[in-house]
C-alpha positions as CSV (number, residue, x, y, z in Angstrom):
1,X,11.3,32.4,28.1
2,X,7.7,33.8,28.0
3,X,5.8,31.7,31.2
4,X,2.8,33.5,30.4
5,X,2.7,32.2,26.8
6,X,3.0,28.6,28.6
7,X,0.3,29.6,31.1
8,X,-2.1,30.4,28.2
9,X,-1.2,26.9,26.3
10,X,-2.1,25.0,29.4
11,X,-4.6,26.4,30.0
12,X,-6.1,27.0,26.6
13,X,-4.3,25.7,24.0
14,X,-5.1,23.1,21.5
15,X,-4.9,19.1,22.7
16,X,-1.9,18.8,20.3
17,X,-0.3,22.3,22.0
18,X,-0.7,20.1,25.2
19,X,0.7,17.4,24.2
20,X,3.4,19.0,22.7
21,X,4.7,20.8,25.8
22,X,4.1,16.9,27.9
23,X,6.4,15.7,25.5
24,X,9.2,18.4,25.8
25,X,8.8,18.2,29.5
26,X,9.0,14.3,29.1
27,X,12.5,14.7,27.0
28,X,13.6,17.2,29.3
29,X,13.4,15.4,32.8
30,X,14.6,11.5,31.1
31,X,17.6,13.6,29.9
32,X,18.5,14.2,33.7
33,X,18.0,11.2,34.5
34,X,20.3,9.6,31.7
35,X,22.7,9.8,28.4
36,X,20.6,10.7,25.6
37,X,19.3,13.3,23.4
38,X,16.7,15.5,23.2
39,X,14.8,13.8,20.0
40,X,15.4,11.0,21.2
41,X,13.1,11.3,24.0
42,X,10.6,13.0,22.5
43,X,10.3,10.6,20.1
44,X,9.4,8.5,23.3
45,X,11.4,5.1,22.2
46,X,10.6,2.0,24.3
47,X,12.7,-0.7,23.7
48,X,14.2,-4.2,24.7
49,X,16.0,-7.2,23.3
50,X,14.6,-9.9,21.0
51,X,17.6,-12.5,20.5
52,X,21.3,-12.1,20.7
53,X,21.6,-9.3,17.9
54,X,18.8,-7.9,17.7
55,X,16.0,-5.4,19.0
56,X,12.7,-4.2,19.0
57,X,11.5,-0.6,19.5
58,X,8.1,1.1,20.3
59,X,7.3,4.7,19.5
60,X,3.7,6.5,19.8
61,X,2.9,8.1,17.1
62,X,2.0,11.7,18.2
63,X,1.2,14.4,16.6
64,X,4.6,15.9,16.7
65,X,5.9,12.7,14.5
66,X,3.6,14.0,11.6
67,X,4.1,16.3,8.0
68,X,1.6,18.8,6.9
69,X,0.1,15.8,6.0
70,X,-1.3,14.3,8.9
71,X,1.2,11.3,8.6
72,X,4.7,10.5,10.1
73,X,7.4,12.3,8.2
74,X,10.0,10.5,6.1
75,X,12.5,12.3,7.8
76,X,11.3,11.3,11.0
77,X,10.9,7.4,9.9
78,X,14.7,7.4,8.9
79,X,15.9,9.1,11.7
80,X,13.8,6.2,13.9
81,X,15.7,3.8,11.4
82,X,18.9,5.1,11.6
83,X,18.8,5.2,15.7
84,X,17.2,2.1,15.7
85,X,20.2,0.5,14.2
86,X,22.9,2.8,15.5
87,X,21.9,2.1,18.7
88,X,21.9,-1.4,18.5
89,X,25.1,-1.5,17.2
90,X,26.6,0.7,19.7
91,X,25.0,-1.6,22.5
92,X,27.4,-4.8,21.5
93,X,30.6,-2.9,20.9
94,X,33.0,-2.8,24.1
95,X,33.1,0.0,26.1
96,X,36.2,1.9,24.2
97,X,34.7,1.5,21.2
98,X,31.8,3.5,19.5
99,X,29.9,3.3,16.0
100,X,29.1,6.3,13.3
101,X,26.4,5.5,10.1
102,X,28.4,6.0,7.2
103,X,25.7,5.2,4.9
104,X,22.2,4.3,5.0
105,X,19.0,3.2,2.5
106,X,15.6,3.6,3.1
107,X,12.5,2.3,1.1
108,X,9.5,3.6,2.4
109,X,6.4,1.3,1.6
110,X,3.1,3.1,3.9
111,X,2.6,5.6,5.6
112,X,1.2,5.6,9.6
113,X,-0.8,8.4,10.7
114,X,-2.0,6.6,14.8
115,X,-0.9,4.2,16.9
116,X,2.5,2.3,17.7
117,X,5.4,2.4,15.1
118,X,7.3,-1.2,15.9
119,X,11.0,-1.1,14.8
120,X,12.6,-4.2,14.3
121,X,16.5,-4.2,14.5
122,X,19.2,-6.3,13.8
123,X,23.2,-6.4,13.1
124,X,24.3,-8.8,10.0
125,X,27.7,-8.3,10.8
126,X,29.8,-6.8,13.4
127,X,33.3,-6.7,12.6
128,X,36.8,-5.0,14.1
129,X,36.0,-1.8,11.7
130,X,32.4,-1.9,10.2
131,X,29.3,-3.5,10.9
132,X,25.8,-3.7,8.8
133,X,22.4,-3.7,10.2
134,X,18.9,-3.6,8.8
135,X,15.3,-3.0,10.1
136,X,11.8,-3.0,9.1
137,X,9.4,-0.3,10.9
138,X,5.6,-1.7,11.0
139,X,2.3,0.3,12.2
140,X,0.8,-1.3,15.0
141,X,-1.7,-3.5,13.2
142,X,1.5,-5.0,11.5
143,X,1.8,-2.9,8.2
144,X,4.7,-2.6,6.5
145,X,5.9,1.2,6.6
146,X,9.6,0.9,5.7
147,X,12.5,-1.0,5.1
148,X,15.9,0.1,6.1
149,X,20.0,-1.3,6.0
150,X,22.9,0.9,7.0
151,X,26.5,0.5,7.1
152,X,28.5,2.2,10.4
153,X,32.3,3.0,11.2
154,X,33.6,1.4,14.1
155,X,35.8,3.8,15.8
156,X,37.8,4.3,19.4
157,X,35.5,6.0,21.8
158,X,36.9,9.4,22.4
159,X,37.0,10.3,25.9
């Protein structure tokens, strides 16, 4: 690890450089603290319950979100989907159980370059083997961005 190279970004580097090294310092201390993963965290997801079977999540958009582009990837938008749903599912299965997306669809609609991307969660069916969510990611302003449904695996929890 070069210190010297992370000296000179602190000191001099770009806003975005900045920001880039606050957010893998962010993802790196959260992941003490609890389960989760890396992207996860630097992806920055806020979230909490809006009924029963569904939830709602926050993300910043940063700079590290976007494409050459200067807008949030596609790749990043389904991953955002794909956890959105995956972890709601996982959060109302018991606790020997665990879920795995076995297939997902994505129509993106806008594109977000600022702000809050809202992702709105829920589970149409949660079975003994499968269940089926959807979600709809919005910019802040409450734009459409992209529509999602995905299908997951319910299987024992392997410990």
């Amino acid at each position: 690890m070069d210190n010297e190279f992370f000296k000179e970004v602190l000191e001099s580097g770009s806003v975005t450089d900045r920001l880039l090294l606050d957010l893998v310092q962010r993802a790196i201390l959260k992941m003490r603290e609890k389960r989760s993963t890396h992207l996860y965290e630097m992806i920055g997801f806020q979230g909490r319950w809006t009924g029963k079977r569904s939830y709602r999540f926050e993300t910043d958009v940063t700079p590290f979100l976007h494409n050459l582009n200067g807008v949030v990837h596609g790749g990043i938008v389904a991953y955002i989907a794909d956890t959105a749903m995956g972890s709601l599912v996982h959060r109302l299965l018991p606790p020997d159980k665990m879920s795995v997306t076995s297939e997902i669809k994505i129509n993106y609609i806008s594109a977000v370059r600022e702000g809050k991307l809202i992702t709105l969660a829920d589970v149409l069916h949660l079975g003994k083997r499968t269940a089926v969510a959807e979600c709809k990611l919005y910019t802040g302003a409450g734009d459409l961005v992209a529509a999602s449904s995905a299908s997951f695996v319910i299987l024992d929890q392997k410990r």
